[in-house]
N, C-alpha and C positions, 0 to 999 in steps of 0.2 A: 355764433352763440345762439341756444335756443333758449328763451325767456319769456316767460308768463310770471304776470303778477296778478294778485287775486283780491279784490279787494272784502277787507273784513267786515265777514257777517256780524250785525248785531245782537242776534239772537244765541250764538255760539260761542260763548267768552271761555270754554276749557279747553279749546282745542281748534284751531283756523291758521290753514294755509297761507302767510305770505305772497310765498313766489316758490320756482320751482325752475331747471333749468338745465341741459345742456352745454359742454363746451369742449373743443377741442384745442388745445391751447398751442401756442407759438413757443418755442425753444427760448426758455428765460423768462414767460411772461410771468410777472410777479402785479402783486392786490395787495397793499397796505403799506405799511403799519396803519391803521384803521379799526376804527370800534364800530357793533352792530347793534341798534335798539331792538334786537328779538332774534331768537335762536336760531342758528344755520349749522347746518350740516353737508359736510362735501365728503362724497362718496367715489373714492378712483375705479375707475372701470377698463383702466389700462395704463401706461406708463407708468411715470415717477415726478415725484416733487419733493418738495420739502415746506414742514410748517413750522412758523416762529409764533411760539407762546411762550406768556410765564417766563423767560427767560431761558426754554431750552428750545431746540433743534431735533425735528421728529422727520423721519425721511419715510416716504409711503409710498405704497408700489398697488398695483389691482388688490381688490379684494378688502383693501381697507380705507378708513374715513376717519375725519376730523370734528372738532365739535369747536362749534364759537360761540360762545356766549354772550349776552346782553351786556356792552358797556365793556368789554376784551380786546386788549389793544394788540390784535395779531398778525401775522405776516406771512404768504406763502405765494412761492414759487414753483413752476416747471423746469423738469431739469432740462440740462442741453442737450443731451443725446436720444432720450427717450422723454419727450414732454409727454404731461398725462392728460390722459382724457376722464374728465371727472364731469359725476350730474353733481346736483347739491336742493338741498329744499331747507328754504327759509320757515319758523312758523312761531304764533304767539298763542298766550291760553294760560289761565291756572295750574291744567293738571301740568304743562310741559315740565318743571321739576321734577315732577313727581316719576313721567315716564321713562326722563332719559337717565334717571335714576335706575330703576327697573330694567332698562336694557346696555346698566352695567359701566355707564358713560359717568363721567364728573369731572370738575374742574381738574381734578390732580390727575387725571387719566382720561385725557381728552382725545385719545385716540381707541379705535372699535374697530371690531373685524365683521365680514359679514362673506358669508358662504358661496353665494354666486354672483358675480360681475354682472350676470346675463339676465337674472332675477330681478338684480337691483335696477338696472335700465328698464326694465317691465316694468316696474312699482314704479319710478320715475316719469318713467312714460305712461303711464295710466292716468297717474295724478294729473300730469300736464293736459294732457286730453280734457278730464274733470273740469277745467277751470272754465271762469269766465263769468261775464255778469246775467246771465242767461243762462245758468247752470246750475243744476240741484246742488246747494251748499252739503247737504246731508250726504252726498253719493262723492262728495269732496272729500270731506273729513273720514267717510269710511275709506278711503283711500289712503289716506292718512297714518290713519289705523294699518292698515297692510304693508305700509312701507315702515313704520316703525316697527311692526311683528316681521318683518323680514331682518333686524337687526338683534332684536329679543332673544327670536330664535337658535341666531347665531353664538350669542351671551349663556344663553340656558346650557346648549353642549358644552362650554368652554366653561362654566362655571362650578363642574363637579358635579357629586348627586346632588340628587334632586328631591323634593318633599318625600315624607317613608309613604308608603302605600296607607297605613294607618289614619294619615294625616289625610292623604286624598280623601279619607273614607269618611271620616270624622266632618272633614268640611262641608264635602257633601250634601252629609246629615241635616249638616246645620244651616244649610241653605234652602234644603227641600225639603224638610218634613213635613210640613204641612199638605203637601200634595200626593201623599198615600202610598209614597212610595218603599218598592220592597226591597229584599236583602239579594234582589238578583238586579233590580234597579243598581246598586250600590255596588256588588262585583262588577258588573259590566262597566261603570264608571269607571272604576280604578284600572280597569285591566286584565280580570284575573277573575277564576271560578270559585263560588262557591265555598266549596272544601278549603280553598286555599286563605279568602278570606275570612272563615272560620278560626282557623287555625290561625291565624295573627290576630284576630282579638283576643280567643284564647286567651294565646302566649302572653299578650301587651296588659291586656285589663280585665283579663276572667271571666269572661262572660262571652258567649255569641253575640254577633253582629245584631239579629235578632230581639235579645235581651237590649242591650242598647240604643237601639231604635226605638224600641218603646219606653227604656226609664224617660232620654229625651223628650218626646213626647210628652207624657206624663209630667216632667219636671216646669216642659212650655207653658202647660196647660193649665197648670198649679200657681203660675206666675200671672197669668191672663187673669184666674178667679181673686187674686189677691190683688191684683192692681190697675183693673179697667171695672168698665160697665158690663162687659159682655154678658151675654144671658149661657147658660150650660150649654146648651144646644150650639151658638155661636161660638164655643173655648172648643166645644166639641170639634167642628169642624174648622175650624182657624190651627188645630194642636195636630190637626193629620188623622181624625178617626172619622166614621162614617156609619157607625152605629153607636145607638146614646146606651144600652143597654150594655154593652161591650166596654164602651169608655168608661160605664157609671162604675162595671164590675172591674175593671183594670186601675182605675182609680182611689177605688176603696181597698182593693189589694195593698197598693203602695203605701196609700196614706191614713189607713185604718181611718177611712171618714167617706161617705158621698160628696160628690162637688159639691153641688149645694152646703154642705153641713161645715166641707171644708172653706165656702166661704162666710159663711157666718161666721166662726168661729175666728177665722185674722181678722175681720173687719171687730169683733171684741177685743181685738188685740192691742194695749194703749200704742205698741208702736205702727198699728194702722193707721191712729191718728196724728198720730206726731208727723209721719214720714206725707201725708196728703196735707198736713197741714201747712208742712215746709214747702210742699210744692204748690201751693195754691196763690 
């Protein structure tokens, strides 16, 4: 059996490796009934076993894994004729719900499939490599990281479509605008040229991609004058513009007003004071 145990950074509490490990197991050889103070996952890389949870009976072969959970009273065996060889990686953190959520695992379906045996030993063996007390904790957890997007992965095909391209485009948006980015920025994200992402705003919300890149913009920028310090100049370039004369005339387009006049005019507004007053 190959085993590394990794002791927990203090500085990393969403996410740090346990242990991590190795094993070739003996025809029969059975681990539990037993509970685990932090999440473990065993990943078969050949044979067969069987897992006792929850009160049912899951029989695994390569290619698939288990999931144990914190304070889970569970039970598993090698079979007799083909014991399995399984790695497995122990780990603790805030986000851990949250992930093995997201790649599609949960108490009621505590079993996951994942795409290559060969992959999965790679990621297993990376990590184990990573450990140690002399070891970049940060080049750990990015490991970490890889081995759980090697299960993700796996989740994402098996789980049907996938967000609309629309959606890609829109989040995008919403994550970049600020950084001046254009409407080929935004096809090349999704996947797809141009014309084509044209033609799906269109269709979806009436307008080119174009057009709503900048009401966004506009709508950020309008939010900033209404509810910070910022000076024009800093809404300007905080909203994704790069000329004031541009923004001033895009602005007044929209909102039949100049920044500036358009912040005067909320800060008159009795509920500019109500709503700063509540938050003060």
């Amino acid at each position: 059996m190959d085993e590394i145990t990794n002791p927990a950074p203090a500085f990393l509490d969403s996410l740090y490796l346990h242990h991590c490990g190795f094993e070739h197991c003996a025809p029969e050889h059975n681990f539990g009934p037993a509970i685990r103070d932090h999440t473990l996952l065993h990943m078969v890389l050949n044979g067969k076993g069987k897992f006792y949870a929850g009160g049912k009976c899951y029989e695994l072969h390569a290619g698939e894994g288990f999931l144990i959970l914190p304070g889970a009273v569970t039970t598993y065996t090698a079979d007799r004729e083909n014991p399995w060889y399984y790695c497995w990686v122990g780990c603790s953190g805030t986000d851990v719900p949250r992930i093995i959520q997201s790649c599609g695992i949960s108490p009621e379906q505590p079993i996951f499939r994942f795409d290559s045996p060969d992959r999965m030993e790679h990621c297993v063996a990376a990590l184990l490599d990573s450990v140690g007390p002399e070891q970049n904790q940060f080049a750990t957890t990015a490991r970490l990281y890889d081995f759980f997007a090697a299960i993700a992965g796996s989740f994402d095909r098996q789980a049907g479509p996938k967000r609309s391209l629309l959606d890609n485009a829109i989040d995008y948006i919403a994550r970049n605008y600020s950084y001046h980015i254009t409407v080929e920025d935004i096809a090349r994200y999704t996947g797809i040229d141009r014309s084509h992402l044209f033609r799906i705003f269109k269709k979806e919300l009436g307008c080119s991609p174009q057009e709503y890149l900048l009401d966004y913009k506009l709508s950020r920028a309008a939010l900033l004058l209404s509810q910070s310090t910022l000076s024009v100049t800093e809404t300007m370039y905080s909203s994704g513009f790069a000329d004031l004369p541009n923004f001033s005339k895009q602005f007044k387009k929209k909102f039949s007003c100049s920044p500036a006049q358009f912040r005067r005019e909320k800060r008159r507004s009795p509920l500019y004071y109500r709503d700063n007053a509540a938050s003060s």
